[in-house]
C-alpha positions in Angstrom: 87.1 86.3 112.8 86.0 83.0 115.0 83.3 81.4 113.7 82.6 83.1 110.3 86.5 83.0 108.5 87.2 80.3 106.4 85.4 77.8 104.5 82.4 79.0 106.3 82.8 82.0 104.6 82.5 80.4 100.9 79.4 78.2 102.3 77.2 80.6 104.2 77.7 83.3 100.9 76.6 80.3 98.7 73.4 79.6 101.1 72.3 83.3 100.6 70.9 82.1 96.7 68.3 80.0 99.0 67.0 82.9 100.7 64.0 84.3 100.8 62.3 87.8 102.2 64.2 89.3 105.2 62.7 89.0 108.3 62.1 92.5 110.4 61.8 93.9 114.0 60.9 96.8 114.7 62.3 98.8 118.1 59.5 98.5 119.8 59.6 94.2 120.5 63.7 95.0 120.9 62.7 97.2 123.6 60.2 94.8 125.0 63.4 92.0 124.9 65.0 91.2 128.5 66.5 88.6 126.8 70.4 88.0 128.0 72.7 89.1 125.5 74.8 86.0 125.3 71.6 84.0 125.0 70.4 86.5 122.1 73.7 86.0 120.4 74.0 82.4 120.4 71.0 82.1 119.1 72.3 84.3 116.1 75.2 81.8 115.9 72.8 78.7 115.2 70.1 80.8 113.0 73.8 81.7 110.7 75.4 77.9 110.9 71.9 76.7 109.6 71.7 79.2 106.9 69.2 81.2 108.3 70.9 84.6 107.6 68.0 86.9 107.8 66.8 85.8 111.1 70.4 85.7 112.1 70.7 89.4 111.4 67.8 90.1 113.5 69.3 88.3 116.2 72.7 90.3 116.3 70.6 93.1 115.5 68.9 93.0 119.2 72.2 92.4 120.6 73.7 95.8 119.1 70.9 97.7 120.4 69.8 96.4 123.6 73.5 95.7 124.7 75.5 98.4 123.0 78.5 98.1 125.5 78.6 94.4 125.7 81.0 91.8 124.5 78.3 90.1 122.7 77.5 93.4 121.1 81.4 93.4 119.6 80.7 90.1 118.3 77.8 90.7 117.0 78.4 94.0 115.0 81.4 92.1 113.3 78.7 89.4 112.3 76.5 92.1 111.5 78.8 93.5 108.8 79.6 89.5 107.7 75.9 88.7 107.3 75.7 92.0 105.1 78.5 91.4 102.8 77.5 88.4 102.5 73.7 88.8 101.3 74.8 91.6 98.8 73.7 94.6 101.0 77.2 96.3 100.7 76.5 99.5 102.1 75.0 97.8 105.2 78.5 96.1 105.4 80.5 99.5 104.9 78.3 100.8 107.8 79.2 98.0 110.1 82.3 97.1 109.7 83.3 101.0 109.8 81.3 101.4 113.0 83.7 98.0 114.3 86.7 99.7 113.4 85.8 102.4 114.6 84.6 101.5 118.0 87.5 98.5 118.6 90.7 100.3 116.3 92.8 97.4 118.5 90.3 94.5 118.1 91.9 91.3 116.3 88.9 91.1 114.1 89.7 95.1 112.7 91.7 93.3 109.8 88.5 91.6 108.8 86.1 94.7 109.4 88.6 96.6 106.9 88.4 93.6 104.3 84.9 93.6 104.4 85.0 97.2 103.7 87.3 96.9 101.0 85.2 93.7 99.3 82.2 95.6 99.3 83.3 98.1 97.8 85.3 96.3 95.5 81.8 94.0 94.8 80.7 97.3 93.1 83.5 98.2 90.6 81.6 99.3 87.3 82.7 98.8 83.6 85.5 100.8 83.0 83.4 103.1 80.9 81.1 104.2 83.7 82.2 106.4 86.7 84.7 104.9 89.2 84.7 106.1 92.4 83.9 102.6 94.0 87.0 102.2 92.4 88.6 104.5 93.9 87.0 103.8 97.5 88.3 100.0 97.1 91.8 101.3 96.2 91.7 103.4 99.6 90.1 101.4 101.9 92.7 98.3 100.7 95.3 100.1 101.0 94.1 101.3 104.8 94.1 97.5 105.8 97.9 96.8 104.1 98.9 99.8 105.8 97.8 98.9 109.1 98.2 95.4 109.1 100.7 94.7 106.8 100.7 91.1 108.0 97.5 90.1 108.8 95.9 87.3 106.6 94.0 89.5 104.7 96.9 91.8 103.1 98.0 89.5 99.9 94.8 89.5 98.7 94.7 93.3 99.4 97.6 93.8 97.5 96.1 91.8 94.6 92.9 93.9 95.2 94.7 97.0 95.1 96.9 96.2 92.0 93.2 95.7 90.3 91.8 98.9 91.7 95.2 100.2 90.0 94.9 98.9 86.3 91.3 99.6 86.4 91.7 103.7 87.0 94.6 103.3 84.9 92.0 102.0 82.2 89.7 104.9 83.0 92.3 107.3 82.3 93.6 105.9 78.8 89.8 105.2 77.8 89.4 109.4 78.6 92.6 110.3 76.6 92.2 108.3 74.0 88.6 110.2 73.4 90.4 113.2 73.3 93.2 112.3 71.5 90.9 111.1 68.5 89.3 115.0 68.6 92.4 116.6 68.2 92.3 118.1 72.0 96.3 116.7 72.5 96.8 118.7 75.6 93.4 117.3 77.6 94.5 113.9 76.2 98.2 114.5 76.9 97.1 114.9 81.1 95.3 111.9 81.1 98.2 109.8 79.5 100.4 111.7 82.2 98.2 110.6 85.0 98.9 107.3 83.7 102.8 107.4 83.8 102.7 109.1 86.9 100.2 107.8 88.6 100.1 103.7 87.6 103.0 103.0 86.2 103.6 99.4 87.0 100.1 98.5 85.4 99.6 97.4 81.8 98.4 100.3 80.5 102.3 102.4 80.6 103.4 101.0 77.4 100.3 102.2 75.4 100.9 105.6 77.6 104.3 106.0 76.4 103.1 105.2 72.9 99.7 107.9 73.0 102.3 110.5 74.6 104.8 110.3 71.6 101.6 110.3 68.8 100.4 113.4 71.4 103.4 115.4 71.4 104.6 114.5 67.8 100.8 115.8 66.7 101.4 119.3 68.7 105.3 119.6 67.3 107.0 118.8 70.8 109.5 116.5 69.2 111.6 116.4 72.1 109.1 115.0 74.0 108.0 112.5 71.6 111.3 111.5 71.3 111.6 111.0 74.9 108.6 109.2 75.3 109.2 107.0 72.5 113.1 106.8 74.1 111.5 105.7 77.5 108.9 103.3 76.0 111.7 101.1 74.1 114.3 101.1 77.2 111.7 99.9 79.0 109.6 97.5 76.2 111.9 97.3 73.9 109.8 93.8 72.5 106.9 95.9 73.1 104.4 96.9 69.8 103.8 100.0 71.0 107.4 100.9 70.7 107.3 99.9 67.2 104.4 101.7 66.4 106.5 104.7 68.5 109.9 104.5 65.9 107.9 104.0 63.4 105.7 107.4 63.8 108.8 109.5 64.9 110.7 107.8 61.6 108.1 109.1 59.3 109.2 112.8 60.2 112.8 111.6 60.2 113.3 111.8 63.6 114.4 108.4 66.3 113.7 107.8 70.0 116.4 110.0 71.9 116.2 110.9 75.8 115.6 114.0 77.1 116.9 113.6 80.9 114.9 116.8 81.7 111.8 115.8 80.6 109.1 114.9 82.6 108.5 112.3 81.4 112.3 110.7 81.8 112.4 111.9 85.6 109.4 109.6 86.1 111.0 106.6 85.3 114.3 107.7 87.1 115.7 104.4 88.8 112.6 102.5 88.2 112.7 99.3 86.2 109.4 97.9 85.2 
């Protein structure tokens, strides 16, 4: 976006630690404003370049809602969402930059309305013990922007984004099955390590998913598939410590790795080399 990519990005996110209470308007003195909106909006411009982020919200505030249709209200909603990001108030953010991409879907600065989206929600990504459907919501709104504008200056570090989003549900998952896998409940334990495979295979948690499935399935009796997971794990890590620990469980019941090409588990991994 003109005027608020860049490096002054980094510097007006550092000036927000300076800050102090947020100024307010109510509707009343924006109704009372005759102000011209290009005036209004300029004055935004200076109030944000000086650090002045609160009162610079205000400013594009009145533009938004005295001007709704104007060009200066486009520019201001995009440095409404900005402003917001920027100061920590992410669901402000979501809410403008959707209402941007919304209301301009061709606008050159609807790349940067859907980063901001996916940063804010991507600022709130708990501990991978706690619930994650901020998680989630960063995965999807990244992968909207890469989608749509596969190109745009934004999509490698949406793709790095999303790859995080990725290992961190993947995380989620193993954390779950290894919970249920220590209670003996193989079969609950066994979907999460499945979601895993299926779901986020190129992250880092497949090789300790391939491992949990073979001590899952060995527990129940399903050698075959214990074999196959184990058979999958080591053509795929053979240096890997979870296949060791893998051969080494399966060779206490005297049994090896060996591939089951109708197993589910070797049909996810059909042509796919990690």
């Amino acid at each position: 976006m003109r005027g608020v990519r860049g490096a002054g990005f980094a510097a007006l996110t550092a000036s927000v630690l300076a800050l102090g209470a947020c100024s307010s308007t109510s509707d009343d003195d924006f109704a009372t404003n005759d102000t011209p909106p290009e005036v209004l909006y300029n004055e935004g411009l200076a109030l944000r370049n000086e650090g002045r982020l609160a009162d610079a919200r205000v400013k594009f505030e009145e533009v938004d809602k005295l001007h709704p249709y104007s060009e200066y209200s486009r520019k201001s909603l995009i440095n409404l969402a900005y402003l917001n990001y920027s100061t920590g108030k992410f669901t402000e953010a979501i809410s403008a930059a959707k209402r941007f991409a919304t209301l301009y879907p061709g606008d050159e600065d609807t790349a940067y309305a859907l980063y901001i989206i996916g940063q804010s929600y991507h600022k709130q990504i708990p501990d991978v013990t706690r619930d994650q459907e901020m998680t989630k919501r960063a995965l999807a709104a990244f992968g909207d922007l890469v989608q749509r504008y596969p190109d745009s200056e934004y999509a490698e570090d949406a793709r790095t984004k999303i790859r995080i989003a990725q290992d961190q549900l993947a995380g989620k998952e193993m954390e779950v099955g290894r919970y249920y896998l220590k209670r003996n409940h193989q079969i609950a334990a066994i979907n999460r390590f499945k979601a895993v495979v299926l779901e986020y295979q190129t992250t880092r948690h497949v090789e300790e998913a391939l491992f949990r499935l073979t001590e899952s399935y060995y527990q129940l009796g399903v050698i075959n598939e214990a074999q196959t997971a184990a058979a999958v794990l080591g053509h795929n890590f053979p240096d890997s410590d979870w296949y060791k620990n893998a051969f080494s469980l399966l060779k206490t019941g005297g049994y090896s790795p060996d591939e089951d090409q109708g197993s589910w588990i070797s049909r996810a991994f059909d042509g796919i080399s990690l």
